[in-house]
Backbone as CSV, one residue per row, in Angstrom:
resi,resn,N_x,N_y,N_z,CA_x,CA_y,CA_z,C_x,C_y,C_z
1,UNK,6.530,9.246,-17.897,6.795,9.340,-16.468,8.142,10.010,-16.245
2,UNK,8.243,11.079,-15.113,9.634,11.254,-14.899,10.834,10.841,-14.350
3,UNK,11.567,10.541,-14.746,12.782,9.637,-14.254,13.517,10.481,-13.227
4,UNK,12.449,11.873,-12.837,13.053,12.621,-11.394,12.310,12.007,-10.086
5,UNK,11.479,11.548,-10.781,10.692,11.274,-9.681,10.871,9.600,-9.327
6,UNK,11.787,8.831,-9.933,11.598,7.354,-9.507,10.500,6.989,-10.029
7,UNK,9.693,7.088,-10.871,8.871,6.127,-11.454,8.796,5.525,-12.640
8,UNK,10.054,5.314,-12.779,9.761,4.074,-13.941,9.445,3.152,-13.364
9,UNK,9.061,2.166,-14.447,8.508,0.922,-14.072,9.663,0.244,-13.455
10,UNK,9.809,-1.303,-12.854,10.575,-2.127,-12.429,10.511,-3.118,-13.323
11,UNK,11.474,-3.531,-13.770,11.409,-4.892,-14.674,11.017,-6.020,-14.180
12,UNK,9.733,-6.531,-14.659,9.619,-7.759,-14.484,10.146,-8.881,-13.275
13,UNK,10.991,-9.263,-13.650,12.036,-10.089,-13.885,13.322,-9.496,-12.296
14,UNK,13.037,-8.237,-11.895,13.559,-7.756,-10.835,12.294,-7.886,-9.569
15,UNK,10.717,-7.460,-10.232,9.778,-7.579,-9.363,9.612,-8.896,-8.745
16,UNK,9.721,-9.893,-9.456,9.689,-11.350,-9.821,10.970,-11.617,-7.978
17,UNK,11.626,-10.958,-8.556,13.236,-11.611,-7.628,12.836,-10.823,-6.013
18,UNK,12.301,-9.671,-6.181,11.766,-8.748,-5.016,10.534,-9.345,-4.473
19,UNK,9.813,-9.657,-5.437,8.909,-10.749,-4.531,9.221,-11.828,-3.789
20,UNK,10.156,-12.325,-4.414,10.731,-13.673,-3.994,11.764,-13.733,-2.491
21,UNK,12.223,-12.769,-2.767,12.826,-12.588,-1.540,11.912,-12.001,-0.025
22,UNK,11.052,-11.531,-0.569,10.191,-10.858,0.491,9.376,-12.336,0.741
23,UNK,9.024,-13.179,0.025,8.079,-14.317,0.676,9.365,-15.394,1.554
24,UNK,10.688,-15.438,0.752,11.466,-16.539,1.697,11.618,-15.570,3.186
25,UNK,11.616,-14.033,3.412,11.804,-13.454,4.777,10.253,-14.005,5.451
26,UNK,9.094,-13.428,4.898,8.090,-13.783,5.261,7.658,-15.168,6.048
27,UNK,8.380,-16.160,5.067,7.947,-17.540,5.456,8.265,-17.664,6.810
28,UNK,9.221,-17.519,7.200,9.733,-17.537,8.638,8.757,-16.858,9.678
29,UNK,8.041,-16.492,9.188,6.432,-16.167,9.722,5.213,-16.765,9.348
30,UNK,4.864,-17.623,9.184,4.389,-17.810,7.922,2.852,-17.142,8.685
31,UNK,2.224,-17.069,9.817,1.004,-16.735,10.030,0.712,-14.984,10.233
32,UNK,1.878,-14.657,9.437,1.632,-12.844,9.083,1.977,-13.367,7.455
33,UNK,2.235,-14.093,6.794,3.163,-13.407,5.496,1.678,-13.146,4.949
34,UNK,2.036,-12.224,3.765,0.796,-11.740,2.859,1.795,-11.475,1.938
35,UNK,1.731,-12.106,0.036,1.949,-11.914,-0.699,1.623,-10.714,-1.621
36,UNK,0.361,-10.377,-1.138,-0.352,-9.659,-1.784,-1.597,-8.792,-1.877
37,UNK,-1.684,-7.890,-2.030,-2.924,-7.157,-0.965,-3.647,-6.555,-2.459
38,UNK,-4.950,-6.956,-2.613,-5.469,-6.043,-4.218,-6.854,-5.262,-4.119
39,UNK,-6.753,-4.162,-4.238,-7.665,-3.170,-3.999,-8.641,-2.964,-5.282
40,UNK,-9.693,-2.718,-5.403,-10.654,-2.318,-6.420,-10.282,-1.458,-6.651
41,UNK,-10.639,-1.287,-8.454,-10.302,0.029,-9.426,-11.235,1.528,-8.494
42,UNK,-12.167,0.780,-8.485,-13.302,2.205,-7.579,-12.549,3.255,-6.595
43,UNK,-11.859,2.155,-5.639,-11.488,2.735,-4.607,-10.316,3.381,-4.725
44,UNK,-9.377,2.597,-5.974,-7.951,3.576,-6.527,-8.216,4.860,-7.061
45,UNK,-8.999,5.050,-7.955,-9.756,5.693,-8.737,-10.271,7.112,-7.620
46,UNK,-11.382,6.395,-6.376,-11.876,7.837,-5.584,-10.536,8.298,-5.026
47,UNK,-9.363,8.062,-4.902,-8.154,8.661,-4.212,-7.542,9.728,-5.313
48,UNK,-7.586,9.014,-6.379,-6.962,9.548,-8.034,-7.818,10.800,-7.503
49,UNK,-9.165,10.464,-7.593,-10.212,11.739,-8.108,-9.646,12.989,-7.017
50,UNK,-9.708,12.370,-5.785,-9.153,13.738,-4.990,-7.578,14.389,-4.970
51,UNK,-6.985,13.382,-5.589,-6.165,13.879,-6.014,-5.905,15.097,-6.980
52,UNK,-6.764,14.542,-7.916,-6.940,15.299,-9.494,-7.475,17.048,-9.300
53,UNK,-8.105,16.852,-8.019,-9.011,17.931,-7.893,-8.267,18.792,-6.190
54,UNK,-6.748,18.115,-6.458,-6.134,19.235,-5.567,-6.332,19.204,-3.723
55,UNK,-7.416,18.026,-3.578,-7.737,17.368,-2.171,-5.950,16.939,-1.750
56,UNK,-5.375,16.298,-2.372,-4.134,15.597,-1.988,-2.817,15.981,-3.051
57,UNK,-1.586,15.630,-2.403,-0.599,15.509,-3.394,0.292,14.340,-3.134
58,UNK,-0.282,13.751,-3.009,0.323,11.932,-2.958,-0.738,11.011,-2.270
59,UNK,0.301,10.141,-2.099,-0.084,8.611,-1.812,0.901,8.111,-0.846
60,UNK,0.641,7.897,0.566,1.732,7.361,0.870,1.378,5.247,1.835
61,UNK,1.857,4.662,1.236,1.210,3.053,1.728,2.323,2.490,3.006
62,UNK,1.565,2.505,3.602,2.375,1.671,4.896,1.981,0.107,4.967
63,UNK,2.754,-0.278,5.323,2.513,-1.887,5.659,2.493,-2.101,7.205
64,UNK,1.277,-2.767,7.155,0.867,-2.645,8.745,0.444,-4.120,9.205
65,UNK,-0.068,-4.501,10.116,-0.475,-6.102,10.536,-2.193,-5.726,11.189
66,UNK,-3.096,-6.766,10.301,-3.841,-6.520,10.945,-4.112,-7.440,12.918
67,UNK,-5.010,-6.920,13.509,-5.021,-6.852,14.995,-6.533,-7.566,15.111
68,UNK,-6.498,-8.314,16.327,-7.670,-9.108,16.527,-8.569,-7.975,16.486
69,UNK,-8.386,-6.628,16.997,-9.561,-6.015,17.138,-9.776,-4.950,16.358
70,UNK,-9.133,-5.124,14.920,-9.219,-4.422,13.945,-10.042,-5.213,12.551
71,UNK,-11.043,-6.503,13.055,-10.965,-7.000,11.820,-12.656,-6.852,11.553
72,UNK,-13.470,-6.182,11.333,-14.747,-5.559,11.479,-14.406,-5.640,9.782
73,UNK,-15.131,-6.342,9.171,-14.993,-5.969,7.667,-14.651,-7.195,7.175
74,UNK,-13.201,-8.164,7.133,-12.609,-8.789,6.955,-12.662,-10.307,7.184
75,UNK,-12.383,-11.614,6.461,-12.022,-12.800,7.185,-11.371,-12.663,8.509
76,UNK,-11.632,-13.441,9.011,-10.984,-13.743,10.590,-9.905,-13.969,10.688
77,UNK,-9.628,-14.904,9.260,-8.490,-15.414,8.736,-7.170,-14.461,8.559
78,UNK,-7.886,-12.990,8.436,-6.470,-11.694,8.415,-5.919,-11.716,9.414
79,UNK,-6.531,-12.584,10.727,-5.814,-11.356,11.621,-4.238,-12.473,11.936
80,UNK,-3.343,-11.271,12.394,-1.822,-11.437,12.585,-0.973,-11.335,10.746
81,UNK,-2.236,-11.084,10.225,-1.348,-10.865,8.771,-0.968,-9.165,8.164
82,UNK,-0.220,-9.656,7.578,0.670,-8.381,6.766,-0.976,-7.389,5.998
83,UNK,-0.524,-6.115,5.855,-1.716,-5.789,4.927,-1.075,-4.217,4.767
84,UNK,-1.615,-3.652,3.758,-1.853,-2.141,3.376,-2.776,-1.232,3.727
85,UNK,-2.219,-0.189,4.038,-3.016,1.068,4.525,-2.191,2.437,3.495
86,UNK,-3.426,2.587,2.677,-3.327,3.577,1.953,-3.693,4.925,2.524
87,UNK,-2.535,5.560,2.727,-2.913,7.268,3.316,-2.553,8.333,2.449
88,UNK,-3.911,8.790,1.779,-3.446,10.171,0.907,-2.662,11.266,1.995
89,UNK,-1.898,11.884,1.396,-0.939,13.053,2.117,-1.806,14.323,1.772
90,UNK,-1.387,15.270,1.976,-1.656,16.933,2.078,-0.583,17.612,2.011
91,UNK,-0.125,18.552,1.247,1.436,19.437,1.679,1.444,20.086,2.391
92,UNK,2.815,20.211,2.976,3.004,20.798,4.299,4.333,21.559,4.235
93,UNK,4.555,22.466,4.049,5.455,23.427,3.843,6.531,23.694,5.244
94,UNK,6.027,22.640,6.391,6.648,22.558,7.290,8.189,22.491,7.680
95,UNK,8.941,21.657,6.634,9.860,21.438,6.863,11.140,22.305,5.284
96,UNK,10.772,23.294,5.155,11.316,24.540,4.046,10.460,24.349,2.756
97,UNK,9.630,22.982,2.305,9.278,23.329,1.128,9.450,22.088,-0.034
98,UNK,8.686,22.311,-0.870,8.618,21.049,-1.793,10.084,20.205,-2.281
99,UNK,10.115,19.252,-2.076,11.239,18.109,-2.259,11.759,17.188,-1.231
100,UNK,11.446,17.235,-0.065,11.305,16.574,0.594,10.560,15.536,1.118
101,UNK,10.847,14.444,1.177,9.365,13.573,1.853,8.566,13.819,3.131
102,UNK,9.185,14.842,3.816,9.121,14.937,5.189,7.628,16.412,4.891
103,UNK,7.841,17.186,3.418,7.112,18.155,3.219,5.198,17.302,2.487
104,UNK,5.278,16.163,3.197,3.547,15.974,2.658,3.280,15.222,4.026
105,UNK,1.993,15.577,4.522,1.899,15.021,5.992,0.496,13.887,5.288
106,UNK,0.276,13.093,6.061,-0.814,12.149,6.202,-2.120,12.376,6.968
107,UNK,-3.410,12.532,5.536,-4.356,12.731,5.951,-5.393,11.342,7.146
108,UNK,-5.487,12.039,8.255,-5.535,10.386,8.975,-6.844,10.412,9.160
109,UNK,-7.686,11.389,8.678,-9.141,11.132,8.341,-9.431,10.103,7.379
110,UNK,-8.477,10.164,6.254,-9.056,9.074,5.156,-7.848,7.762,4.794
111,UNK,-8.263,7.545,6.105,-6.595,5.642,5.898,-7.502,4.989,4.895
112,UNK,-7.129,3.983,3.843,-8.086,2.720,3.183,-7.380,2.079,3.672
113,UNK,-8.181,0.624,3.644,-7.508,-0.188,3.642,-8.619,-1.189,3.375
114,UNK,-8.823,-2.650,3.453,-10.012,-3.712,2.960,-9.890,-3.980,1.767
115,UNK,-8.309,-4.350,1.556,-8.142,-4.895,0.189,-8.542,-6.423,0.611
116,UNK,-8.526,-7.011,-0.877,-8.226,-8.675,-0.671,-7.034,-9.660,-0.475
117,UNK,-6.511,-10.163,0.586,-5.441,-10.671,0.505,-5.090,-11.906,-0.325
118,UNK,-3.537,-12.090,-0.366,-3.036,-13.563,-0.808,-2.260,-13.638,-0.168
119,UNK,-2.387,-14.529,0.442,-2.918,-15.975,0.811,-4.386,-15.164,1.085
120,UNK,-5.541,-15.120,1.287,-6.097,-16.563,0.413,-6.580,-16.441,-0.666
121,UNK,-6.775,-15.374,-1.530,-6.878,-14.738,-3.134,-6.203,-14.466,-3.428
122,UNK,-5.520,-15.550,-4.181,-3.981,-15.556,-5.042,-4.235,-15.527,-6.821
123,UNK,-5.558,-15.708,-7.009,-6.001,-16.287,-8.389,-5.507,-14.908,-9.032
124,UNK,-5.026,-14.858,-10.088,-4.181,-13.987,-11.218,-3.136,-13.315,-10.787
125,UNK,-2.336,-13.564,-9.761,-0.934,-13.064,-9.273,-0.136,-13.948,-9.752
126,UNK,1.167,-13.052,-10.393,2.048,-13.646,-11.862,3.378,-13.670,-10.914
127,UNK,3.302,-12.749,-10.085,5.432,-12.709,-9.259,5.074,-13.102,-8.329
């Protein structure tokens, strides 16, 4: 991985402490907090694929809340909670050119989102 790009891994042991702090802010909500949002390999995978094949050049995840009248899919139980929306990008040469974050725009034809949350599928979450 390149260490130009920010992706090394995070240690453990820092994820561990970053989690931890994000659930004591959370708690103070407690009927939005979401620990954890986990998506199927399939659905990581069809984003990879368009990726691979030049459809996209990133990934960009927002954290969003789901809305009483967004929950078509989901427990009932989501709504007012924390969740992920995965938006592949497209480049955009708009703003002078590659290196910028501002140079990949968001494809808003294809948002995911309908992961499984925790709270209330917590079973194999370690931080």
């Amino acid at each position: 991985m390149s260490k130009n790009l920010n992706s090394e891994p995070i240690d453990p042991k820092i994820a561990k402490a970053m989690v931890v702090a994000y659930a004591k802010e959370g708690a103070t909500y407690d009927k939005s907090y979401t620990k954890a949002v986990w998506f199927p390999a399939e659905q990581i995978l069809e984003i990879a694929k368009s990726m691979a094949e030049g459809k996209y050049d990133g990934l960009r995840i927002y954290f969003a809340q789901y809305l009483n009248e967004g929950l078509e899919g989901v427990p009932e139980s989501y709504a007012g909670r924390n969740t992920l929306l995965l938006v592949p990008t497209i480049p955009s040469l708009a703003n002078g050119g590659y290196g910028d974050p501002r140079d990949h725009e968001d494809d808003l034809g294809n948002i995911e989102n309908r992961g499984t949350a925790c709270p209330d599928m917590c079973d194999g979450t370690s931080l």
